[in-house]
Structures are given as C-alpha cells and as structure tokens.
C-alpha positions in Angstrom: -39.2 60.1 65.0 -37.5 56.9 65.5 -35.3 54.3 64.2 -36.4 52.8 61.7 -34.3 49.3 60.8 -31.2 47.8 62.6 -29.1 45.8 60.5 -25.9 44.1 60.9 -23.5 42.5 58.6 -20.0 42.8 57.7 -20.6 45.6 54.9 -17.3 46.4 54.5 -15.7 43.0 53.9 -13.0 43.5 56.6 -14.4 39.9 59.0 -16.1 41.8 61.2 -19.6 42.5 62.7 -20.9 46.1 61.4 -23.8 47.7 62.6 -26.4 50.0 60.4 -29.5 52.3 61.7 -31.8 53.3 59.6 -33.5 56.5 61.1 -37.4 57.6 60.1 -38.1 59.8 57.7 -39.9 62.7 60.4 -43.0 62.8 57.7 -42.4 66.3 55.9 -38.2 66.3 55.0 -35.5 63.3 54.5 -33.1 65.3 57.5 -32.9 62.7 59.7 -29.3 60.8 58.9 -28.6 57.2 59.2 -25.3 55.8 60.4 -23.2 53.1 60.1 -20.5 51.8 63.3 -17.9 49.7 61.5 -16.8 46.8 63.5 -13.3 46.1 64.3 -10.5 43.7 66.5 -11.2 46.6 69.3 -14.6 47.3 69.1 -17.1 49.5 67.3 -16.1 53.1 65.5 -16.7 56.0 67.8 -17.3 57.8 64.2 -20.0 57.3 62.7 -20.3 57.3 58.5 -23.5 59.2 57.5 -25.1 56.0 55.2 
C-alpha cells in the first residue's frame, strides 16, 4: 500500500493552494481513504476531508 497520486489545485475556489492524496487500492477491498488538506491564509487544515 501506498499513495497513489498527489494533486494540488485550489478545489474549493477559496484562492488558495489545496492539496489531495490519492491512496492505493491494497488489491482485495477499496478501505484505504483518500484525503484532502484545504489550503488557507494560515496554512493547511489539520482536518482532513475523507475525498
């Protein structure tokens, strides 16, 4: 298991840099999440949004 892809683009239209990893499917279930760190004026999210 690993990640997968690494995007980054501003996916919520707010003018600033957003992050996504996109995690491996492990080969026998889709239980492996994906996240998303939204960027902002003071940094990244500590949260992360299950994509």
């Amino acid at each position: 298991m690993g990640c997968y892809d690494v995007d980054t683009a501003d996916f919520n239209t707010d003018g600033y840099t957003d992050i996504a990893y996109a995690q491996y499917h492990n080969g026998s279930a889709h239980s492996t999440s994906s996240y998303v760190y939204y960027g902002s004026a003071s940094g990244y999210s500590r949260r992360t949004e299950r994509a």
